[in-house]
VOGU-3710 file (C-alpha; in Angstrom, 3 decimals, decimal comma):
1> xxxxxxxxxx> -0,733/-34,275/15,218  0,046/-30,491/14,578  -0,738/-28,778/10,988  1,691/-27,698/9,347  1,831/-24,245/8,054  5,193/-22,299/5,932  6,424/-18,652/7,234  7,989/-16,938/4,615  8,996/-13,680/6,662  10,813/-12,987/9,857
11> xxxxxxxxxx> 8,872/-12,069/13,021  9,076/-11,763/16,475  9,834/-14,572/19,048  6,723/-13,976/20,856  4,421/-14,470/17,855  6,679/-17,476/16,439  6,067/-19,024/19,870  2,188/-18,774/19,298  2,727/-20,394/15,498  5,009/-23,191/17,596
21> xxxxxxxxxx> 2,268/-24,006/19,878  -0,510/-24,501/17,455  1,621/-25,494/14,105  5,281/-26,939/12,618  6,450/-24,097/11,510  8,095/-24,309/8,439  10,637/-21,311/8,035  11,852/-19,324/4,914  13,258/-16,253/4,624  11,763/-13,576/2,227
31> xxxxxxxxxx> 10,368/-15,761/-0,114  9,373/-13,824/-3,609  9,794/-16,614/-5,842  9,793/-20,479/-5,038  12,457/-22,918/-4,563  13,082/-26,888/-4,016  12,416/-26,811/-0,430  9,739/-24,281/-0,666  7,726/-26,746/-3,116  8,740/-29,751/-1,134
41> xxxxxxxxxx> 7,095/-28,192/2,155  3,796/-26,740/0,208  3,205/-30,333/-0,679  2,216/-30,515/3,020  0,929/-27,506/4,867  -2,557/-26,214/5,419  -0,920/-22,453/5,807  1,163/-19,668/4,327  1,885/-16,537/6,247  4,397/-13,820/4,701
51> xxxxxxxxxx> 3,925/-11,134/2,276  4,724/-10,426/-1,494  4,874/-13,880/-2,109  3,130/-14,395/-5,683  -0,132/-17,197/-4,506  -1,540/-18,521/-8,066  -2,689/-21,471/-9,946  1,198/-22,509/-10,530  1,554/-22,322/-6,832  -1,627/-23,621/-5,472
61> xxxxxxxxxx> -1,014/-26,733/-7,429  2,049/-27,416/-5,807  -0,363/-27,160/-2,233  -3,301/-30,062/-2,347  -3,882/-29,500/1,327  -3,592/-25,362/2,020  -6,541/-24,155/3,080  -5,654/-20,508/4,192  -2,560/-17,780/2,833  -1,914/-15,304/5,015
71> xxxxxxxxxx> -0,905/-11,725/4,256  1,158/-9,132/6,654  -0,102/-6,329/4,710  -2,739/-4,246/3,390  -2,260/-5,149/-0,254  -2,750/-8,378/-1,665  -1,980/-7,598/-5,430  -0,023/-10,923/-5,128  -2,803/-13,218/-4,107  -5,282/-14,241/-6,808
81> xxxxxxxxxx> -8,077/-14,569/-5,221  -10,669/-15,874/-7,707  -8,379/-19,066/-7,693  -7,932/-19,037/-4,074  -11,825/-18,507/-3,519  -12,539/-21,228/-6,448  -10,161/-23,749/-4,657  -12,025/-22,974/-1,244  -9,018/-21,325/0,257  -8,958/-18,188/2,421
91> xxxxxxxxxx> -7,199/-15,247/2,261  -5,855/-12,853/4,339  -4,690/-9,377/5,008  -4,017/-6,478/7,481  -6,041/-3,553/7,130  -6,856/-0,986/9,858  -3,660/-1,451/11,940  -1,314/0,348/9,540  -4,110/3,675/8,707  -2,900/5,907/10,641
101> xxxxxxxxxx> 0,817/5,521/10,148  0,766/5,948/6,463  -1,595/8,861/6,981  1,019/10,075/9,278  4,059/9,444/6,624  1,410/10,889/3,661  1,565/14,009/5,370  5,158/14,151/5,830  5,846/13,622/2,348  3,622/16,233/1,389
111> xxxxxxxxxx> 5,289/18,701/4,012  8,410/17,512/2,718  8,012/18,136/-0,991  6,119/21,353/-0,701  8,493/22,928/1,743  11,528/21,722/0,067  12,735/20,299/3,012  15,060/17,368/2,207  16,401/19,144/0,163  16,795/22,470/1,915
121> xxxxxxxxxx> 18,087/19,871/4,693  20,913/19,449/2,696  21,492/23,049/1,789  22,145/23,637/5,361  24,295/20,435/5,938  26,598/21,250/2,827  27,630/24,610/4,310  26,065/26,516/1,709  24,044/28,179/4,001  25,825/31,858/4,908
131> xxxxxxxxxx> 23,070/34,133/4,010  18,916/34,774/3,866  17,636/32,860/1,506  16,411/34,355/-1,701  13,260/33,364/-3,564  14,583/30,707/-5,419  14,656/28,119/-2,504  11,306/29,447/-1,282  8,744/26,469/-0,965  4,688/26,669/-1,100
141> xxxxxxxxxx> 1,885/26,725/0,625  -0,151/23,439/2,370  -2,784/25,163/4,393  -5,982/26,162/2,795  -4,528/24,673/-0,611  -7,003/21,804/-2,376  -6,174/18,238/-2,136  -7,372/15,483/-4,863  -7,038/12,696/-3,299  -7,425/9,611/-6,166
151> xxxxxxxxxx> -8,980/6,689/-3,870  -10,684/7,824/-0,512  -10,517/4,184/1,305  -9,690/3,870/5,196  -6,506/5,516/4,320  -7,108/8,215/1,984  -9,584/9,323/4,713  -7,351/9,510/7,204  -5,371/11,785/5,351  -8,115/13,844/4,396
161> xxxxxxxxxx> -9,071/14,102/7,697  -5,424/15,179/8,904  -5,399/17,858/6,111  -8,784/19,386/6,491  -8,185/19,774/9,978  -4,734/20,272/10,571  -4,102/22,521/7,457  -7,909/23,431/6,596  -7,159/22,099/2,842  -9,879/21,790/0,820
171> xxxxxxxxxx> -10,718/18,499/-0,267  -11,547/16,796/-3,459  -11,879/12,937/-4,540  -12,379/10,129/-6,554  -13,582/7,076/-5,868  -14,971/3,825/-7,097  -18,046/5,034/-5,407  -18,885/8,407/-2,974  -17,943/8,466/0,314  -20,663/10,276/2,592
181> xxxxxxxxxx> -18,805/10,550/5,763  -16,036/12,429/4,075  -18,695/14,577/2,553  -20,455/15,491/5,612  -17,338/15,647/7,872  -14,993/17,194/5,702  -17,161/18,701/3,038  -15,248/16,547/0,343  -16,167/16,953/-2,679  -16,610/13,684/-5,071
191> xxxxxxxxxx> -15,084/14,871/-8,470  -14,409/12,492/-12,109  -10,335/12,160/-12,475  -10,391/14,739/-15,286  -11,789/17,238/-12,605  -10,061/16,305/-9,646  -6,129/16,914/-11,874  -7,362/20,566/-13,061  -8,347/21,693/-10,108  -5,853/20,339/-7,055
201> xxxxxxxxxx> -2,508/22,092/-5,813  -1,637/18,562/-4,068  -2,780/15,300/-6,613  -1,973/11,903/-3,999  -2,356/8,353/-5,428  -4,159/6,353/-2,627  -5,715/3,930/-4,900  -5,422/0,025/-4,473  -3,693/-1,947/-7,500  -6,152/-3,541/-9,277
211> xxxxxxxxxx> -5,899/-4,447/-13,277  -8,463/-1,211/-13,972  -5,560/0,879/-11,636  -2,271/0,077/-13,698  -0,896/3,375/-14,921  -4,345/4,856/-13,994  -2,068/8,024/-14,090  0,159/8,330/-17,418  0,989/11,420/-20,235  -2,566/12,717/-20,692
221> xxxxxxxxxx> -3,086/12,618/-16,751  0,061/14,554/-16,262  -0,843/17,010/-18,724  -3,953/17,982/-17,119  -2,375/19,040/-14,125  -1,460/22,878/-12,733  2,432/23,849/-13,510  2,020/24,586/-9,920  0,991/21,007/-8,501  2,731/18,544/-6,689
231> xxxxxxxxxx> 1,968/14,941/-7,184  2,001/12,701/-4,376  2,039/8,505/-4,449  1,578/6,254/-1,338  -0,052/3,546/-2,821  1,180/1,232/-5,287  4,118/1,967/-7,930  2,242/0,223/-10,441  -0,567/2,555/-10,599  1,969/5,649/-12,218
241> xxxxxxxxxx> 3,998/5,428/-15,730  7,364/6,642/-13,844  8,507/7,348/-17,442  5,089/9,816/-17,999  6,157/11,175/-14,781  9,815/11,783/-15,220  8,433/13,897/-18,195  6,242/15,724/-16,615  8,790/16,377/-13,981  11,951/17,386/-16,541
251> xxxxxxxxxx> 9,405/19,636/-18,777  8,173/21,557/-15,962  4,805/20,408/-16,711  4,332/19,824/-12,748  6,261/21,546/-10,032  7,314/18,397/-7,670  6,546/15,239/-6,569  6,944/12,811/-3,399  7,180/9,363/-4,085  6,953/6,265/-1,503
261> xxxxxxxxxx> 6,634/3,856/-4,182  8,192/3,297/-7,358  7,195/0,734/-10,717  10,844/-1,202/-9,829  11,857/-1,463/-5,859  14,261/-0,759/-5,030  14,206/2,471/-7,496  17,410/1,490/-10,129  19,866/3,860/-8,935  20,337/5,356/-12,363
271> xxxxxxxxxx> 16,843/6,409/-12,304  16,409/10,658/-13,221  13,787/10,532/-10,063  17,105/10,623/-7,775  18,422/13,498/-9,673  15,502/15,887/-9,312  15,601/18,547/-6,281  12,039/18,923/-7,200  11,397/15,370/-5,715  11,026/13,664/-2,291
281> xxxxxxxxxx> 12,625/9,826/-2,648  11,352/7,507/0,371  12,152/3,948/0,216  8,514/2,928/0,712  8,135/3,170/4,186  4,234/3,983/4,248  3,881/1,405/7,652  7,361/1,141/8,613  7,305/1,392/12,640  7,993/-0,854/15,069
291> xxxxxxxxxx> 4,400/-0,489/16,649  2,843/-0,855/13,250  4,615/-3,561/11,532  4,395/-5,975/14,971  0,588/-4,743/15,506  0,215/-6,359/11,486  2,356/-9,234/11,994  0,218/-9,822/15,229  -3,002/-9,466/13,212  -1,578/-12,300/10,592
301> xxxxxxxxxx> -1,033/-14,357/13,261  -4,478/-14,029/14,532  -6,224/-14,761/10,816  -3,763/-17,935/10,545  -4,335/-19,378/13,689  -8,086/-18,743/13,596  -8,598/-19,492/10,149  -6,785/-23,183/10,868  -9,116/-23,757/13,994  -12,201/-23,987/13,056
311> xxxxxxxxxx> -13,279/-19,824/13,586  -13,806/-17,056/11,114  -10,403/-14,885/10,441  -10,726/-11,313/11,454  -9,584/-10,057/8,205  -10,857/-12,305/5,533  -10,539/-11,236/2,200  -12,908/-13,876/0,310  -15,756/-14,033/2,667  -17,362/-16,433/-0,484
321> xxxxxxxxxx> -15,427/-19,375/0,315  -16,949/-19,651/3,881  -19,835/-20,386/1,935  -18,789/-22,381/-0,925  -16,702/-24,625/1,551  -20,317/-24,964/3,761  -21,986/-25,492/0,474  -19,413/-28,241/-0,348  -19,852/-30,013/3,072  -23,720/-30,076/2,785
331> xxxx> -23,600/-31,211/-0,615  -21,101/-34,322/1,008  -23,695/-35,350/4,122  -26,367/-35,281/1,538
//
């Protein structure tokens, strides 16, 4: 008899047809929250495969037999995984697949907020355009400029590779710990927080979301800052009091921003960030391709499928309950 496994999150017919062939597939759509049916089906499967679901102790007691969640993204703020790893379940994620494209859309935002250009866009398209323009819509400088880049993981190296040597930026970072090959490569240079807001022109929140990350940048960050910088987030909303930054922004404290990703999404539409020239408004599109989103859906498929078969999933999260769950089975023959 097949396993039966829940997908919360639509994907293409190809990769349903591999779920078909190994699983019932139990389908529905978008899930953030859980319903009847939802709880009635987790009563049964061994699998869950979407994203942003919320996986914790209320939920994992409603799923005596799931022994692998499955997540089509990077981030997994919404998995605990202490009590997924304590209940011998594994978890997933896709790294790797999605690097390059949000170092690709990093860039643009940067490009895009130092250069004015959505908004200079607009200029044009508005027909106000009928002379030079005079200082006042003049943008700034990338190349050669410094970039603090808070969290140098696969991603935030990417980017630093793309700026130091696309634009020959200098580079400066933070980290949990120092990152050699960005040192050698790129002479990086590993800097405390404090440092790294003094001395950047470009400040770009690449950090994951973590309880030690919420609001890692607030008031006192924001005041340490050049009048001249522009602050940059492609990570997680979460990690940025908007309401510091919408001060900083409206007292001229900082010169611009560029913003993927927001405390609330979608952004409330009476929020000042939407008023402000001085900032670049994407609706968090960091890995938003077609190539990229079906090469991660592809990859979840793979750590489901795999991880409910018997072999190790390529991008396991809690490598500790391999053990525990081998640990648990020898303890049982004994």
């Amino acid at each position: 008899m097949k396993r039966e496994i829940i997908l919360y999150k639509s994907i293409p017919n190809d990769l349903l047809e591999q779920l078909t062939n190994y699983f019932i597939v139990h389908q529905h759509q978008h899930k953030s929250e859980m319903d009847d049916y939802f709880i009635s089906d987790l009563q049964r499967v061994e699998g869950i495969i979407g994203s942003k679901l919320r996986v914790d102790q209320q939920l994992l007691v409603q799923a005596p037999r799931l022994k692998i969640v499955t997540n089509m993204s990077v981030g997994y703020d919404n998995l605990d995984i202490e009590e997924l790893t304590k209940r011998g379940i594994m978890a997933t994620n896709t790294p790797d697949v999605l690097t390059d494209t949000v170092a690709d859309m990093v860039l643009g935002l940067l490009l895009a907020a130092s250069r004015r250009i959505c908004e200079l866009d607009q200029y044009v398209k508005l027909g106000r355009w009928d002379e030079n323009i005079g200082e006042h819509l003049f943008g700034v400088d990338v190349h050669h400029k410094t970039l603090g880049i808070i969290g140098m993981g696969r991603i935030g190296l990417a980017i630093a590779e793309r700026a130091h040597y696309g634009f020959k930026m200098k580079i400066v970072y933070h980290n949990r710990s120092t990152h050699s090959y960005a040192e050698k490569n790129l002479q990086a240079n590993y800097a405390s927080l404090e440092e790294l807001l003094k001395v950047s022109d470009f400040i770009l929140v690449m950090a994951p979301l973590v309880p030690e990350t919420v609001k890692l940048i607030g008031e006192k960050e924001f005041s340490l800052m050049k009048e001249t910088a522009i602050f940059l987030n492609g990570s997680r909303g979460e990690l940025v009091d908007e309401t510091a930054l919408i001060h900083a922004l409206q007292s001229k404290k900082i010169l611009g921003a560029g913003l993927d990703v927001y405390e609330q999404e979608p952004i409330s539409k009476d929020s000042p960030l939407l008023q402000m020239k001085n900032v670049v408004t994407l609706p968090h599109i960091g890995s938003a391709t077609k190539d990229t989103r079906y090469q991660m859906e592809k990859l979840a498929v793979e750590n489901l499928i795999k991880g409910l078969t018997g072999e190790v999933p390529p991008s396991l999260i809690n490598p500790d309950v391999l053990k525990n769950n081998s640990k648990k089975e020898n303890d049982s023959d004994g």
